[in-house]
BATIVO-962624 format. One record per residue (C-alpha): residue number from 0; x, y, z; residue in three letters. Coordinates in steps of 0.05 Angstrom, whole numbers, plus 5000, padded with zeros to 4 digits. Each point is the difference from the previous one (the first is absolute). Last residue first. Layout:
<sites>
<nr:NUM; x:X; y:Y; z:Z; rest:ALA>
...
</sites>
This chain:
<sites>
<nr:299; x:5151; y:4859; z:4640; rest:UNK>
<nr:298; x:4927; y:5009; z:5003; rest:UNK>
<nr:297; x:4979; y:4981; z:5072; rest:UNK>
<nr:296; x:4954; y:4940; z:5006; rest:UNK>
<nr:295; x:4932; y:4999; z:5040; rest:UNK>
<nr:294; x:4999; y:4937; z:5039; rest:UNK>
<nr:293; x:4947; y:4959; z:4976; rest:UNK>
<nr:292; x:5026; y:4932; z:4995; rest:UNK>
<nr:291; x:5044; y:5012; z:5067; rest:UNK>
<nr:290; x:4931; y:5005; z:5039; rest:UNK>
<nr:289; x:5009; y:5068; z:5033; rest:UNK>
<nr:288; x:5038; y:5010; z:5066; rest:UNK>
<nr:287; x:4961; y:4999; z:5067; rest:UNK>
<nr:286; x:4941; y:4951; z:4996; rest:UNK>
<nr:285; x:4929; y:5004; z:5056; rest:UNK>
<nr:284; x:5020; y:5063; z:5027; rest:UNK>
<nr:283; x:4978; y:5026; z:5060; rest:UNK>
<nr:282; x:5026; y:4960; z:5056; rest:UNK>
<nr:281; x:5066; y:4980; z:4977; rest:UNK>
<nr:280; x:5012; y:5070; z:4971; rest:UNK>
<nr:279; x:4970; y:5048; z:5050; rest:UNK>
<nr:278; x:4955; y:5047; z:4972; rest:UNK>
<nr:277; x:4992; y:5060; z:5067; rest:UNK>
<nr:276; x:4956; y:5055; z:4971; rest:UNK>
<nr:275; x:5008; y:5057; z:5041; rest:UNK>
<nr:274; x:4961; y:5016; z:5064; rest:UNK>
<nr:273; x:5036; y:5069; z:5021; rest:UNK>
<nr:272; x:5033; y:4981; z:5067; rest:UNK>
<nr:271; x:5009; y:4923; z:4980; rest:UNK>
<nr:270; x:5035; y:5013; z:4928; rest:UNK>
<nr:269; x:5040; y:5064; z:5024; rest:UNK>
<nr:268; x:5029; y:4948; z:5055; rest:UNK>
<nr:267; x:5019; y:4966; z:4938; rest:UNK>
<nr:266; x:5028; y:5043; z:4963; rest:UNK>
<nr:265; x:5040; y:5018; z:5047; rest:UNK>
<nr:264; x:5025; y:4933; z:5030; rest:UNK>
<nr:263; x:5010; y:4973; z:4933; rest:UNK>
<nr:262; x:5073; y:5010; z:4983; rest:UNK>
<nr:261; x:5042; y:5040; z:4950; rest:UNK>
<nr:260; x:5069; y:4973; z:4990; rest:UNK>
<nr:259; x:5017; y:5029; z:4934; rest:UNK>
<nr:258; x:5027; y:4937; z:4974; rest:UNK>
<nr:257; x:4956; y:4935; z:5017; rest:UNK>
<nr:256; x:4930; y:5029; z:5024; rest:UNK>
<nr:255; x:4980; y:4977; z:5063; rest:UNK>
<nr:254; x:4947; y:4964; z:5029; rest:UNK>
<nr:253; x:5014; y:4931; z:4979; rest:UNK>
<nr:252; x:4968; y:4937; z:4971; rest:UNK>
<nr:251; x:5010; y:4985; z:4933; rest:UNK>
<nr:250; x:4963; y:4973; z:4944; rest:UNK>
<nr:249; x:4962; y:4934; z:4992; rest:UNK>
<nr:248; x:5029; y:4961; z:5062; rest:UNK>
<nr:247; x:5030; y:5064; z:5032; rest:UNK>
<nr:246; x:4925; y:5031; z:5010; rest:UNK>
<nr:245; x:4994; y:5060; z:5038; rest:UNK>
<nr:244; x:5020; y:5063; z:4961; rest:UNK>
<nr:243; x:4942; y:5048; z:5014; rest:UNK>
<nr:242; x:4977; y:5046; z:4955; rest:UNK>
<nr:241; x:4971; y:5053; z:5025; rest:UNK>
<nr:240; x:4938; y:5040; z:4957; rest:UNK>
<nr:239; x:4966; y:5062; z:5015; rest:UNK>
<nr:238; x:4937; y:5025; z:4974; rest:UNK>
<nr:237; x:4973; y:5071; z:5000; rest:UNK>
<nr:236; x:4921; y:5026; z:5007; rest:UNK>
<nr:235; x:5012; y:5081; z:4982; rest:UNK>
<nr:234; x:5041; y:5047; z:5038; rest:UNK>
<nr:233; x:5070; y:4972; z:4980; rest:UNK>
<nr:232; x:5044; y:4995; z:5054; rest:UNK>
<nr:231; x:4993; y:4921; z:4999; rest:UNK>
<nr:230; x:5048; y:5009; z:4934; rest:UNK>
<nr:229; x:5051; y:5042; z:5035; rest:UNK>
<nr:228; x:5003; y:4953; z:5056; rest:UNK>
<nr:227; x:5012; y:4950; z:4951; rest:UNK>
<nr:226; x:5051; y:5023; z:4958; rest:UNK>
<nr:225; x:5036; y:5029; z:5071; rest:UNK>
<nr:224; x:4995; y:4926; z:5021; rest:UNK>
<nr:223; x:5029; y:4969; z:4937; rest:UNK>
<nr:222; x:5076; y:5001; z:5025; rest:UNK>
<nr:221; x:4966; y:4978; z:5065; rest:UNK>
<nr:220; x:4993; y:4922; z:4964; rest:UNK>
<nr:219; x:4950; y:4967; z:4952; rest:UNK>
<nr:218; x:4965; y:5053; z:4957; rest:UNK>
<nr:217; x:4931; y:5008; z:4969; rest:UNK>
<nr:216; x:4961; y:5069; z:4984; rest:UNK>
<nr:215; x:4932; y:5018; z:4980; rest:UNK>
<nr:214; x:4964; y:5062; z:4998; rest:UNK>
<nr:213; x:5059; y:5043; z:4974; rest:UNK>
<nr:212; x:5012; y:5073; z:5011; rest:UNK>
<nr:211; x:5019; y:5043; z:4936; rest:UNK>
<nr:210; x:5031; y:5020; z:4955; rest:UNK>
<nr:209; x:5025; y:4944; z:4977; rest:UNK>
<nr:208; x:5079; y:5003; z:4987; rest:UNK>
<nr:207; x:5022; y:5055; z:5044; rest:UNK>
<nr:206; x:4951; y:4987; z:5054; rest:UNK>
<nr:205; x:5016; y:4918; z:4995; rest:UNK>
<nr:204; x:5079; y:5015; z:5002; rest:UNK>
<nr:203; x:4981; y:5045; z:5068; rest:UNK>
<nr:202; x:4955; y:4952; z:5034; rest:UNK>
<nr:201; x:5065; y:4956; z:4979; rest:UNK>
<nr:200; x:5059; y:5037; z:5027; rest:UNK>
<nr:199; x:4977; y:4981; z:5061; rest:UNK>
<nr:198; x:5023; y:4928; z:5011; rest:UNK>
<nr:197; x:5026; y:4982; z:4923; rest:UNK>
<nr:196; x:5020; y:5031; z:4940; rest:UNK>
<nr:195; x:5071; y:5000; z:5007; rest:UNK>
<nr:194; x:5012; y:5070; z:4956; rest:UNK>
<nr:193; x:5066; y:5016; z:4960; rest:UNK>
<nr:192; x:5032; y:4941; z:4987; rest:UNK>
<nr:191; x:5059; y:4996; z:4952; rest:UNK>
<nr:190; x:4996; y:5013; z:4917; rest:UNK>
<nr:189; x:4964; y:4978; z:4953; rest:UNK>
<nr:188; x:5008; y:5022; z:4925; rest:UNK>
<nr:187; x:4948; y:5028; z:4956; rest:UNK>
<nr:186; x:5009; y:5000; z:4931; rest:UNK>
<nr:185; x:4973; y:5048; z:4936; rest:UNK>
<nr:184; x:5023; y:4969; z:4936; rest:UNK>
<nr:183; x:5014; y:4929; z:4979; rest:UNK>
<nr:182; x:5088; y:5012; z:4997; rest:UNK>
<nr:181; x:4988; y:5044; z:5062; rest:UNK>
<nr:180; x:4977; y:5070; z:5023; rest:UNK>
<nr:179; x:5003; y:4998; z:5066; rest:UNK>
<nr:178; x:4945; y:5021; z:5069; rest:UNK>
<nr:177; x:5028; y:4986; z:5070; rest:UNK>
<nr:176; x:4960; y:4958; z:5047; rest:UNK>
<nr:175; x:4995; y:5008; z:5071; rest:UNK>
<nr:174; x:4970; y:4939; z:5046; rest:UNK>
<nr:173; x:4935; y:4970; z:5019; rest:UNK>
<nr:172; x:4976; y:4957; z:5050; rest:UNK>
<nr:171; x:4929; y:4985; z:4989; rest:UNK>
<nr:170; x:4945; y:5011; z:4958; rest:UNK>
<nr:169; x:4949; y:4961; z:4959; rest:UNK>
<nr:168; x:4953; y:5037; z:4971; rest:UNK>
<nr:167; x:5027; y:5027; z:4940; rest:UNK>
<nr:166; x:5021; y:4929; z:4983; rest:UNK>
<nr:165; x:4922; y:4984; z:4991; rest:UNK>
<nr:164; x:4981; y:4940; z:5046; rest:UNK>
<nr:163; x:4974; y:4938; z:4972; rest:UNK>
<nr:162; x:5035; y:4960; z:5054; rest:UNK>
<nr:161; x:5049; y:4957; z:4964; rest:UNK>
<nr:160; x:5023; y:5031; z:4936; rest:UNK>
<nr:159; x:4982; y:5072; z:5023; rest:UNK>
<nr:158; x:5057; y:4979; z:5069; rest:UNK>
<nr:157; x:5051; y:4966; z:4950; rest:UNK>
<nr:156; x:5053; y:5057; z:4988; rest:UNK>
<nr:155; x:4959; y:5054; z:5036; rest:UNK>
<nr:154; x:5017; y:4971; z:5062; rest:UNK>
<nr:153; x:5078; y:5017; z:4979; rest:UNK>
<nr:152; x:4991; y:5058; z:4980; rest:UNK>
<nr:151; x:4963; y:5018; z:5058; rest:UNK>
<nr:150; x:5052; y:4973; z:5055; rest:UNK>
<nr:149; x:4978; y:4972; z:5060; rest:UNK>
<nr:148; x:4974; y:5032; z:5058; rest:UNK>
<nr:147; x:4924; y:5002; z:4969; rest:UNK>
<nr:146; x:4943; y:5041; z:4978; rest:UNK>
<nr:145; x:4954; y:4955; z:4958; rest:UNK>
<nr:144; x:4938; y:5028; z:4971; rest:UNK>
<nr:143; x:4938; y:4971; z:4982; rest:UNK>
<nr:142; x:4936; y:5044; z:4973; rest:UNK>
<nr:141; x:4934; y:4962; z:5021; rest:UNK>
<nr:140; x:4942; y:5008; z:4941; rest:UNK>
<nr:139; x:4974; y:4943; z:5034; rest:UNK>
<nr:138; x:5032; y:4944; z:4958; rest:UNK>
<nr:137; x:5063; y:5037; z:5021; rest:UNK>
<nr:136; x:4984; y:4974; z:5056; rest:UNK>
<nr:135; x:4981; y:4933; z:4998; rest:UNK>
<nr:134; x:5072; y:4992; z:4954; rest:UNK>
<nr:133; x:5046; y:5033; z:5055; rest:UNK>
<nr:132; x:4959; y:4956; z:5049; rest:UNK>
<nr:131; x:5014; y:4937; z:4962; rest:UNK>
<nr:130; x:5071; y:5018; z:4982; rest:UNK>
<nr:129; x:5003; y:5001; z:5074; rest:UNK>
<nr:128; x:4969; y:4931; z:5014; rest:UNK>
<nr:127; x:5052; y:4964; z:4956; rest:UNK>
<nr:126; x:5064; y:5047; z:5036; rest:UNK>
<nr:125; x:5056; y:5008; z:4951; rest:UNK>
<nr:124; x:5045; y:4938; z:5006; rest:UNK>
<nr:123; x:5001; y:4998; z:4921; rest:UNK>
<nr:122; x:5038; y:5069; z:4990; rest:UNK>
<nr:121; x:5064; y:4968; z:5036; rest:UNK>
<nr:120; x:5001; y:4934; z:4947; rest:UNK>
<nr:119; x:4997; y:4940; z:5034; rest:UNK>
<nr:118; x:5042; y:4941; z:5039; rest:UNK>
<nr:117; x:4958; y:5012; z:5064; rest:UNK>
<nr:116; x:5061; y:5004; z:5058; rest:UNK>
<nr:115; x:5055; y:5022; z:4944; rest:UNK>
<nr:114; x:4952; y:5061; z:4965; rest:UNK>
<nr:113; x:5020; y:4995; z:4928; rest:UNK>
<nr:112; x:5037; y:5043; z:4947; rest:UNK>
<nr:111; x:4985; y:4995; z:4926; rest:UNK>
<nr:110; x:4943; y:5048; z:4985; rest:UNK>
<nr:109; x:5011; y:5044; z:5052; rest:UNK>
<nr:108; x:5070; y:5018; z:4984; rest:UNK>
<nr:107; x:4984; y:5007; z:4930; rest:UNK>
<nr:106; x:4948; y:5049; z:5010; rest:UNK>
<nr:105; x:5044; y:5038; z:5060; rest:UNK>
<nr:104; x:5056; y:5009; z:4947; rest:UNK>
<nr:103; x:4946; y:5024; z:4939; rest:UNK>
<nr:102; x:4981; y:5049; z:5046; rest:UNK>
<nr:101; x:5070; y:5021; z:5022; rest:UNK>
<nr:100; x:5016; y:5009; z:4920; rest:UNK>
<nr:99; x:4936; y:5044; z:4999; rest:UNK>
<nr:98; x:5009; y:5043; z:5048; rest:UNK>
<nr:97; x:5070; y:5017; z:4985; rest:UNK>
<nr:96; x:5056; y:4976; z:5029; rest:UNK>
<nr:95; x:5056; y:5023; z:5054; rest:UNK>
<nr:94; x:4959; y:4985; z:5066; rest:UNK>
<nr:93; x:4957; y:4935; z:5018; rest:UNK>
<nr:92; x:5057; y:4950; z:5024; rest:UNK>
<nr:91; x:5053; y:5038; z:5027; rest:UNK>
<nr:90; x:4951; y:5058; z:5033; rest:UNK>
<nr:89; x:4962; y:4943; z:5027; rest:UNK>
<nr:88; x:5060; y:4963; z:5029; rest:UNK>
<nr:87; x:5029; y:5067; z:5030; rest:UNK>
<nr:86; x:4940; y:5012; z:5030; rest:UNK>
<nr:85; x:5000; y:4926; z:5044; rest:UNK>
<nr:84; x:5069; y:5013; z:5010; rest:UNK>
<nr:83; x:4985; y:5065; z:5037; rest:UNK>
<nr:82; x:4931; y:4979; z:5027; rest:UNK>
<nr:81; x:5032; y:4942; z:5045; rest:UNK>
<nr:80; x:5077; y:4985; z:4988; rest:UNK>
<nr:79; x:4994; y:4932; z:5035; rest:UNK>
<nr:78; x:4935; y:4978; z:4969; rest:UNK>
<nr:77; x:5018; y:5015; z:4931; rest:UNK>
<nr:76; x:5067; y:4960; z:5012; rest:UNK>
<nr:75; x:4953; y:4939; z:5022; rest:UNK>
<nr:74; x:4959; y:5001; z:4946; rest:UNK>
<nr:73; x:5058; y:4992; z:4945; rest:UNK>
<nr:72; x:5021; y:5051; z:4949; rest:UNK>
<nr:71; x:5036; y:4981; z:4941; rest:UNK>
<nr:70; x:5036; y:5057; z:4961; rest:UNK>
<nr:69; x:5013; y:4985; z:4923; rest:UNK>
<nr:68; x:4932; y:5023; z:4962; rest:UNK>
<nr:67; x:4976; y:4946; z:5007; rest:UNK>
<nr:66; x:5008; y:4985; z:5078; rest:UNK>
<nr:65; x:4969; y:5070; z:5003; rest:UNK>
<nr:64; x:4940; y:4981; z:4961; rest:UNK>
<nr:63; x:4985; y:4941; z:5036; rest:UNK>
<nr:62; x:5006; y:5038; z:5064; rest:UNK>
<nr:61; x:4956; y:5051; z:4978; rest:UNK>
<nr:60; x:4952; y:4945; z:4973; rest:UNK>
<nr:59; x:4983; y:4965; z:5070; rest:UNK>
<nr:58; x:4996; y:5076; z:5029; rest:UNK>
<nr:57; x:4947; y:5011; z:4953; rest:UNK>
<nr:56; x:4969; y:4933; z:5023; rest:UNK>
<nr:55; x:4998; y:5023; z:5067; rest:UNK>
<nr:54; x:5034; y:4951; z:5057; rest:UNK>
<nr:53; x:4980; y:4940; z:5033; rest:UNK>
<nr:52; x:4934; y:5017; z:4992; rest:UNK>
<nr:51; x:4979; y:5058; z:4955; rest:UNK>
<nr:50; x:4933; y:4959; z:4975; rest:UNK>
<nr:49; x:4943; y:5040; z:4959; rest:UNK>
<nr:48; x:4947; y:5051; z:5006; rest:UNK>
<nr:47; x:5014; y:5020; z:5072; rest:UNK>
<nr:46; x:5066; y:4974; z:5018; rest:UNK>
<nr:45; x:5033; y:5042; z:4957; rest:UNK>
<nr:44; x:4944; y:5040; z:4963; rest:UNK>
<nr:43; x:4972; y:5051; z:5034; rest:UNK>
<nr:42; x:4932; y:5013; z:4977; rest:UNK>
<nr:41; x:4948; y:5067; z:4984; rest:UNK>
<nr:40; x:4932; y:4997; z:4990; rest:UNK>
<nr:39; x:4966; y:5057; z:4966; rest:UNK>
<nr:38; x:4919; y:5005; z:4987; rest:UNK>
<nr:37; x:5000; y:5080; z:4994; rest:UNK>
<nr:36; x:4994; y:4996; z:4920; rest:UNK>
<nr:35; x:4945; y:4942; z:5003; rest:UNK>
<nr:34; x:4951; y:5036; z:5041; rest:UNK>
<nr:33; x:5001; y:4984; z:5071; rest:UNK>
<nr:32; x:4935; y:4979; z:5040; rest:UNK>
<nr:31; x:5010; y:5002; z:5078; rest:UNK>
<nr:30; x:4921; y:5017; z:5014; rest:UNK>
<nr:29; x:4974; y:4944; z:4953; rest:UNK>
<nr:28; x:4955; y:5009; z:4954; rest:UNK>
<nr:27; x:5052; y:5001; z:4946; rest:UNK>
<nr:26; x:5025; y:4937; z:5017; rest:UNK>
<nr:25; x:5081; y:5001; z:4985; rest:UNK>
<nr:24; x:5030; y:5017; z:5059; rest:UNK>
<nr:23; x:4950; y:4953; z:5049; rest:UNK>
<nr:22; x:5016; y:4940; z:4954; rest:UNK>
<nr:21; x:5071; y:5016; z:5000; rest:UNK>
<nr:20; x:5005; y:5006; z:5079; rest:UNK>
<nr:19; x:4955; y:4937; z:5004; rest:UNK>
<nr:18; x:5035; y:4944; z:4953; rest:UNK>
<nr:17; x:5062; y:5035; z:5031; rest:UNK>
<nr:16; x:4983; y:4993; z:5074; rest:UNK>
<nr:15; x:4967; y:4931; z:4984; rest:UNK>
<nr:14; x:5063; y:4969; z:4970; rest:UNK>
<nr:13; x:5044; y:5031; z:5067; rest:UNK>
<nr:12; x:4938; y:4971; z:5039; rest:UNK>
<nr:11; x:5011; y:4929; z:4974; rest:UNK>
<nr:10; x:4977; y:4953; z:4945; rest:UNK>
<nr:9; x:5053; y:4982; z:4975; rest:UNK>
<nr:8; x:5039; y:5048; z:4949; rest:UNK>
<nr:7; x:5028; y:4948; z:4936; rest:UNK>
<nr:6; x:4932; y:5021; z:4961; rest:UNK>
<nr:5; x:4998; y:5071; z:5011; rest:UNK>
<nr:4; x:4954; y:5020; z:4945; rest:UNK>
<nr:3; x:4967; y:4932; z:4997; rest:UNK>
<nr:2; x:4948; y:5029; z:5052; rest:UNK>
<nr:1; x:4978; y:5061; z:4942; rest:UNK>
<nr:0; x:4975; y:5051; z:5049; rest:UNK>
</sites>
């Protein structure tokens, strides 16, 4: 294995599990060798792939959009009504346009707005030693997926740009569209929420969309357990990876996610019992956030 691979992992048994699990898949001497097609790691990505603290980026632009569109939200009132509000929000700002006109939204969005604690740009506090991993393994004929709780069209927006991943493979929330004939032809237009793709609806997002069991997976919180479990399920050699949020000089230090309220405790009980992959931030990772001169940009 190529050490410069995973430059910005210390050296550390989370960087020798992968170095190892990879090295053992792709030997072909080796009793747990894969062939490129059954090689399928799967990711959450809130959390997991980049920041969600203090609250989700998508959220960040729903309430944007809404205060353009004429009806500020605050925070605080999406806190008091709970789900409801929170729904109503989403179906305010991502409904009533077609794919392509909310596409072009998110673009803009994310190429003006800033995070207010590190003053950049939400696709540039993606994970340094992530893209790393995505990049080692694709580099060994690795298909990446992302399964997520956050909205696919609106992952899809910046996610190829930034990670290198297809927009066929990244999947997460997704809603009903309705098929028009407009002014440019065929349409579709969004309309509200029709699957939350997170906790166990994503074993079942991965069947529908793979095809199969992955050999890989990485979450952060019990919304990712079921991902996970369904990954270690897999009768071959499997990998699990935990993120672990545990450095609020660099990052953020917290073990639960900011809106849908899953914890840790699951996940990582699961962790201990079944010998996953622990990569705790602070520990693991020598940089968090890429360099800002080599932040991949988002096409606005």
């Amino acid at each position: 294995m190529n050490e410069k691979s995973l430059a910005n992992w210390r050296e550390s048994p989370a960087k020798q599990a992968v170095f190892d699990f990879v090295a053992a898949i792709t030997d072909p001497t080796s009793p747990d060798y894969l062939s490129p097609p059954d090689r399928v790691a799967v990711f959450d990505n809130d959390g997991t792939l980049w920041t969600e603290q203090p609250v989700y980026a998508q959220l960040m632009y729903a309430l944007d959009r809404a205060a353009e569109l004429g009806h500020p939200t605050t925070l605080q009132e999406l806190h008091q009504g709970g789900m409801p509000a929170l729904m109503q929000l989403l179906t305010l700002s991502h409904t009533g346009m077609t794919t392509d006109e909310f596409d072009e939204a998110c673009r803009r969005w994310l190429a003006s707005a800033t995070d207010p604690r590190f003053g950049r740009h939400y696709p540039e506090l993606v994970y340094q030693p992530m893209l790393e991993l995505l990049s080692f393994l694709a580099e060994n004929d690795f298909s990446c997926w992302i399964f997520s709780g956050g909205g696919t069209d609106f992952m899809r927006a910046w996610a190829t740009d930034v990670y290198g991943i297809p927009p066929h493979r990244v999947i997460g929330s997704v809603g009903e569209t309705e098929l028009r004939t407009g002014a440019n032809g065929p349409e579709l237009v969004k309309k509200g929420v029709q699957i939350v793709n997170d906790g166990a609806q994503k074993p079942s997002s991965i069947h529908r969309h793979v095809g199969q069991r992955p050999i890989l997976a990485a979450g952060n919180t019990d919304g990712d357990l079921a991902m996970l479990q369904w990954s270690a399920a897999h009768p071959g050699r499997t990998l699990q990876l935990v993120i672990q949020h545990t450095d609020a000089e660099r990052e953020y230090n917290y073990d639960r996610d900011p809106i849908l309220g899953s914890g840790t405790a699951e996940l990582y009980a699961a962790a201990t019992a079944d010998g996953w992959t622990l990569v705790d931030m602070a520990r693991d990772w020598l940089t968090v956030h890429p360099p800002v001169a080599t932040s991949a940009p988002v096409r606005a």
